[in-house]
N, C-alpha and C positions, 0 to 999 in steps of 0.2 A: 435477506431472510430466506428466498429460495433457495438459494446455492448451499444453505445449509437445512435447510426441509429434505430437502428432496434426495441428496445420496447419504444423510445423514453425517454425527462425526466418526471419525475413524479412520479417516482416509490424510494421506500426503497430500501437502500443500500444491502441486502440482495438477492436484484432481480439482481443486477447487478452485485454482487459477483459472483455467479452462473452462469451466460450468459459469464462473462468473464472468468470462468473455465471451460466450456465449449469452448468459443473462445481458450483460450492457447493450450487446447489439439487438436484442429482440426488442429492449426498450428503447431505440436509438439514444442512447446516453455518448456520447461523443468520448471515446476514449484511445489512450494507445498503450498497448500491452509492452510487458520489458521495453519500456521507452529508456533511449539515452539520453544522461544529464550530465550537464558539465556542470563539475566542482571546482572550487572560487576558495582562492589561498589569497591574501591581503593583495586583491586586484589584479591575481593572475588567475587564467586558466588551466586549470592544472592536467596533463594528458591523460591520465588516468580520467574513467568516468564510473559515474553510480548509474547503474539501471534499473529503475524502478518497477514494481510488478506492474503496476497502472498508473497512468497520467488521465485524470478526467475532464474535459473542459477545458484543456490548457494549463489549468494551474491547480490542482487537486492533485495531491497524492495519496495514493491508495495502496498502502502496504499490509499484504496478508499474513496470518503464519498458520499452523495447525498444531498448535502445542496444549500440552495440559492446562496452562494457565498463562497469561500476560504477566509479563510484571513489569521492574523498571527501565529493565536493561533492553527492552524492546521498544519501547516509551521513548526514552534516551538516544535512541535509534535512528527513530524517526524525527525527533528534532534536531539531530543533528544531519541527516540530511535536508530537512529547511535551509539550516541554515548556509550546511555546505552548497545549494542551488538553490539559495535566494528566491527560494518557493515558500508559503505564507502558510497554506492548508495542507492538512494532510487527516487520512481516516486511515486508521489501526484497528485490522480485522481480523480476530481469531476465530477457524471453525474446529479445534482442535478438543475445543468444551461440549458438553451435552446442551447447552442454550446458548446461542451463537455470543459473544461480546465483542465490542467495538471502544472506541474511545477516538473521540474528536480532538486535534491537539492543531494550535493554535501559534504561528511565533510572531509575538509584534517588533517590527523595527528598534 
């Protein structure tokens, strides 16, 4: 909620990247910025990798954008990187809105 108080919206995703790695570290929230993930084809590793904007905790992903609205194809997005790294959680944050929205998305086994 401060990363989007504080420079307001308007701004490229890159600004709010930033402010929000700034924010994690001032609460020591354990995270890792453009973390590399390896993506998982039927039991391989595939060379190519996803890099995620945040890794939280080890296993928390945390993908931003700064657009007019979320929809599905962003949604879509991020569970299919769950599923491509075998990561469980993930938080989808737009600061691209006048009132910040988020959406918690979940993949079960």
């Amino acid at each position: 909620m401060e990363v989007h108080r504080v420079p307001k919206n308007g701004f490229v995703e890159p600004v709010y990247q930033e402010a929000l790695a700034i924010e994690l570290g001032d609460r020591q929230i354990l995270f890792q910025k453009e973390k590399s993930l390896d993506i998982f084809y039927k039991g391989h590793t595939l060379a190519c990798k996803y890099r995620a904007d945040f890794v939280c905790f080890d296993d928390l992903l945390v993908e931003i954008n700064a657009i007019n609205q979320l929809s599905s194809n962003e949604q879509a997005q991020v569970i299919n990187y769950l599923k491509a790294t075998d990561m469980t959680r993930s938080l989808l944050i737009n600061f691209g809105q006048k009132s910040l929205r988020h959406r918690r998305i979940a993949r079960s086994n």
